[in-house]
Residue, then its C-alpha position, 0 to 999 in steps of 0.5 A: x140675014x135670014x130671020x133667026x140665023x145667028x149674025x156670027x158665028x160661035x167660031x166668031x164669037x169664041x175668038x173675040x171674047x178671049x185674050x183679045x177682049x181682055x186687051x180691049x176692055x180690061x184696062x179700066x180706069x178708077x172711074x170706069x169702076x166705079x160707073x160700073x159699081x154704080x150700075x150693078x147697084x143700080x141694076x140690083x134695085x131695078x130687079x127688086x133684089x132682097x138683101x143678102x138675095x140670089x143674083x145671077x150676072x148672065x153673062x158676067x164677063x170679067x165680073x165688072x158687075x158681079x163683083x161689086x154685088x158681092x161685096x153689096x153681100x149680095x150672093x153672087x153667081x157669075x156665069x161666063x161662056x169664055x174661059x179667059x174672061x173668068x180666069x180675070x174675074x177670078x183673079x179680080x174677085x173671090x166673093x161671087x160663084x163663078x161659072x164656065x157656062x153657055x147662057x143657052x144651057x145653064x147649068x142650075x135648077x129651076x128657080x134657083x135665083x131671085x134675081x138676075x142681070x144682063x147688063x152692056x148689051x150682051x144679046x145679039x149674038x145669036x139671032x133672034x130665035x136662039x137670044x129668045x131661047x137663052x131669055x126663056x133658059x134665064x126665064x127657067x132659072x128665076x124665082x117665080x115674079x123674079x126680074x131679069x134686067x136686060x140694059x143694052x143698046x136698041x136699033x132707034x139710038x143706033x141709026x141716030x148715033x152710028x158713026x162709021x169710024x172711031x179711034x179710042x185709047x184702050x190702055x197703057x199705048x194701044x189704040x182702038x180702031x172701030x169700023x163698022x156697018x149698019x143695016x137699020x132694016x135687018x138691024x145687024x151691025x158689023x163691027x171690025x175691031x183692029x187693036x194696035x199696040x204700041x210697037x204697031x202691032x195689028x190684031x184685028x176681030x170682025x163680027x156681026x150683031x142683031x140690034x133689037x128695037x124696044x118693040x122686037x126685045x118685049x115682044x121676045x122677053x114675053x115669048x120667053x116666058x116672062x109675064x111683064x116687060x118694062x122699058x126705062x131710059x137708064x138704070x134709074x128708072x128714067x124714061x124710055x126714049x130713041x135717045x136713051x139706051x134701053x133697060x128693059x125690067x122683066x118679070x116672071x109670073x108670080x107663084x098662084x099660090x103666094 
């Protein structure tokens, strides 16, 4: 893949994040709430969010983080490129701002949050150039010294972690069938993912990913505007290391005049 090229398609990614992602990833357990809960409260702290604070959840999905920082009394916009995805978040909760919108072009004034989140590695579709240009949209739209909190998966965990298949039970009778590929040097990972219900019934989605290393994601994050990039290890602050998922905590330079 040539430098910048985005890994899919927006064809690609459109159809993935859809009915069929629902079917995927919707059906959470009791539990699986709740570690979400956990880490939007963990995120929110990361970002130094003040109480009652203006977050944005870029992009939000099915509002598994945005929601629970709205009943936090955070006040809460949720913006979301697929429409299916915000028609559930919708459904599940009424306390956040939802949004239909690309990350590429948001549509707010500048500096209109005090914080934001980017949480369950929701960059890397787009190739380095255009994931650096929606860094510095999101860079546009924060408050001068806000914090974004990027937490995703990064290139040294991958190649220690990757595994080429993997079967999981995604909801009541269906399975998940995950095969994949990885190219440590360009960092882009293929994923085909083929869900499988109960009466056997196949769908399958095929995508690529740029996975970023620790080095590559400050180096864009400072490229987009932000003044300091920190890495953690967790959403609590733990140290960074090749076996931990990566929470980057990036700052926008602060107002001259406060």
């Amino acid at each position: 893949m040539a430098a910048g090229r985005s890994p899919s398609t927006q064809e690609t990614w459109d159809a993935f994040f859809s009915e069929f992602y629902l079917r995927v990833h919707a059906a959470e357990s009791r539990r699986e709430v709740e570690v979400a809960r956990e880490q939007a409260r963990a995120a929110a702290r990361l970002a130094k969010t003040p109480e009652g604070g203006t977050l944005l959840d870029v992009p939000c999905g099915f509002g598994r983080h945005a929601i629970p920082l709205a009943e936090d009394g955070f006040d809460v916009t949720g913006v979301d490129r697929a429409a299916a995805l915000l028609e559930e978040a919708k459904r599940r909760g009424e306390g956040p701002t939802w949004v239909l919108g690309d990350y590429r072009e948001l549509p707010f004034a500048d500096a209109s949050f005090d914080a934001a989140i980017n949480l369950y590695t929701s960059l890397g579709y787009l190739g380095d150039e255009e994931d650096t240009a929606v860094l510095a949209e999101i860079a546009r739209v924060l408050k001068p010294g806000g914090r974004l909190v990027i937490e995703t998966m990064h290139r040294d965990l991958l190649v220690r972690t990757f595994d080429e298949s993997a079967w999981n039970r995604v909801g009541e009778g269906r399975l998940l069938l995950q095969q994949r590929a990885f190219d440590p040097v360009t960092g882009v990972a293929q994923d085909t993912q083929t869900l499988i219900d109960s009466d056997g019934t196949r769908e399958s989605q095929t995508f690529a990913t740029r996975i970023y290393s620790a080095t590559e994601l400050v180096a864009m994050v400072r490229a987009a505007g932000f003044e300091k990039a920190t890495a953690y290890g967790d959403l609590t602050g733990a140290p960074f290391d090749t076996g931990t998922r990566l929470v980057l905590v990036a700052r926008t330079p602060q107002d001259p005049a406060a």
